[in-house]
C-alpha positions as CSV (number, residue, x, y, z in Angstrom):
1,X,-70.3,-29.2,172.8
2,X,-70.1,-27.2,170.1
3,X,-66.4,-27.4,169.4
4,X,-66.7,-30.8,168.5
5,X,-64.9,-31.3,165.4
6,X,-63.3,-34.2,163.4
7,X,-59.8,-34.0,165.3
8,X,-56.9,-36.5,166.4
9,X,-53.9,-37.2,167.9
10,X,-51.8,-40.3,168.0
11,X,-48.0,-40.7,169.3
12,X,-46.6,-43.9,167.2
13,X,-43.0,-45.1,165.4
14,X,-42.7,-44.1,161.6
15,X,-42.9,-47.8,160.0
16,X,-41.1,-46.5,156.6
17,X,-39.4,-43.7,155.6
18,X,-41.3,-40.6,154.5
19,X,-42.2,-40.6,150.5
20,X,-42.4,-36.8,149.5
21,X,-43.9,-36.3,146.5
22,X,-45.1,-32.9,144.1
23,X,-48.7,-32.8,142.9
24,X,-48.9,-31.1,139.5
25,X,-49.1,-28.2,140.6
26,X,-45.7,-28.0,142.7
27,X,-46.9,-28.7,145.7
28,X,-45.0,-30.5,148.4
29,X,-46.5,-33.4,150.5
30,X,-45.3,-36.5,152.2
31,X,-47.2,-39.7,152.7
32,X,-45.9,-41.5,156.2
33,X,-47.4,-45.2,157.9
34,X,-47.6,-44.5,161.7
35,X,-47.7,-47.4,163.6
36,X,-49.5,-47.2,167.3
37,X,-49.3,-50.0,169.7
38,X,-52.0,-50.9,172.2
39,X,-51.2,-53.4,174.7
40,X,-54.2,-55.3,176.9
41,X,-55.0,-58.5,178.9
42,X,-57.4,-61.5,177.0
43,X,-59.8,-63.0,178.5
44,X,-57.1,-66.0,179.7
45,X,-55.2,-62.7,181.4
46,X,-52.5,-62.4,178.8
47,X,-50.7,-59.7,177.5
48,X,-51.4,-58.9,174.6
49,X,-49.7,-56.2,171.7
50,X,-52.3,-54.9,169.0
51,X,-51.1,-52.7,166.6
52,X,-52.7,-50.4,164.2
53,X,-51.5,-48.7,161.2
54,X,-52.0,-45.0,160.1
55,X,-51.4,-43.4,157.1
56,X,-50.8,-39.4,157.4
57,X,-50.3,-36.8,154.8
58,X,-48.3,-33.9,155.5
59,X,-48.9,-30.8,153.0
60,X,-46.9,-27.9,152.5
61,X,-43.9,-26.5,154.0
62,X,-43.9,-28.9,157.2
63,X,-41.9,-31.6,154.7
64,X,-38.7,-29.7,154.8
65,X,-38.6,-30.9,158.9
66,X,-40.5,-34.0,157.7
67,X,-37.4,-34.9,155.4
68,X,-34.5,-33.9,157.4
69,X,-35.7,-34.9,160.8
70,X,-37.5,-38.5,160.3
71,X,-37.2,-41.8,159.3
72,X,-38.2,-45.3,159.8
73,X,-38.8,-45.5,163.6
74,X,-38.8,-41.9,164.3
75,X,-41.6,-41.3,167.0
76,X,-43.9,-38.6,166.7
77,X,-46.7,-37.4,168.0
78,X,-49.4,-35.7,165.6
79,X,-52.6,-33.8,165.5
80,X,-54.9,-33.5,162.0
81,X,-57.9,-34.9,161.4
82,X,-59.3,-37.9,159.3
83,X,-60.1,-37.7,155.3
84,X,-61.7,-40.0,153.3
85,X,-61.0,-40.6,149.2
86,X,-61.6,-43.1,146.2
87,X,-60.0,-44.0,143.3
88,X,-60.0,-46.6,140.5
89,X,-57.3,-49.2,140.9
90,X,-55.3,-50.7,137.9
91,X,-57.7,-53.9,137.8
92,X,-60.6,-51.5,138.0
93,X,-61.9,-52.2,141.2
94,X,-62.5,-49.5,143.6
95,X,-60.5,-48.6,146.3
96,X,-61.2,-46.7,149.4
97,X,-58.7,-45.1,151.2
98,X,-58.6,-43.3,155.5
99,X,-55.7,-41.0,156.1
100,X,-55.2,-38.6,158.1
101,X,-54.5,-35.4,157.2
102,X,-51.7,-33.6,159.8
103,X,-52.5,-30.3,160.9
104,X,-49.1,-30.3,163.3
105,X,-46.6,-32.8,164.5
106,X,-43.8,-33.1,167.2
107,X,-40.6,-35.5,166.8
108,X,-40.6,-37.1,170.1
109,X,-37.5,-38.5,168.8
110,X,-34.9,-38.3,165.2
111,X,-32.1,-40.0,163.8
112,X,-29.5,-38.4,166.4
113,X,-31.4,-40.2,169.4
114,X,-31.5,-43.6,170.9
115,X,-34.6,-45.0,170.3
116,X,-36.1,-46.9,172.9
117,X,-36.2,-50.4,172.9
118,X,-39.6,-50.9,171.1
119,X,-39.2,-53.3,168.0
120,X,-40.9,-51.5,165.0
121,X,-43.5,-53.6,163.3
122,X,-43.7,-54.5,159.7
123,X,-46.5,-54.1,157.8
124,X,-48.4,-57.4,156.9
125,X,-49.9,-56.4,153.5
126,X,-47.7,-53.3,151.8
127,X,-48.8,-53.9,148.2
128,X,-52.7,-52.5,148.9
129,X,-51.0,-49.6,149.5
130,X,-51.4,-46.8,146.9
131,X,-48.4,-45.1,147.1
């Protein structure tokens, strides 16, 4: 037990493409939206498709492969661990953002594959975003 650490791992479809950005100090990172889909029987014994949405940031030089190999459905399958921040929207309310911060990251599938047949989701609400 005492290896227990703040770690995870989710496989999901890219729902945008990646927005690389530079902190002011010339640092490279990308801001992504994963979308992972879990799919379970109601009580009535119906299928049904949940999904949930991730935020991940990817620091450093992993945005080179991060920019050249993925887009918008790109599956990937990623490791990191969860981080938690404030800040001051433009109304002056606070916000509270979860992300997660990815420590490594596979492409489970690029641009130059078929992707399979699974219909990637739009976002319901894009404009709380704060990117």
């Amino acid at each position: 037990m005492s290896t227990l650490r703040n770690k995870v791992q989710l496989i999901g479809h890219l729902g945008n493409d990646p927005v690389i950005k530079t902190t002011s100090t010339g640092t490279n990172y990308s801001v992504l939206r994963l979308a992972t889909n879990d799919l379970f029987k109601n009580k009535a014994g119906e299928w049904v498709e949940e999904v949930q949405w991730h935020t991940l940031v990817v620091w450093g030089n992993q945005n080179n492969t991060i920019e050249k190999k993925c887009s918008r459905g790109t599956k990937l399958m990623v490791e990191g661990k969860l981080t938690y921040r404030n800040y001051e929207s433009a109304d002056g309310g606070k916000r509270y953002v979860t992300e997660i911060k990815v420590d490594s990251f596979l492409i489970l599938s690029d641009q130059n594959c078929s992707k399979d047949d699974t219909p990637i989701p739009q976002e319901e609400d894009e404009e709380d975003l704060p990117f």
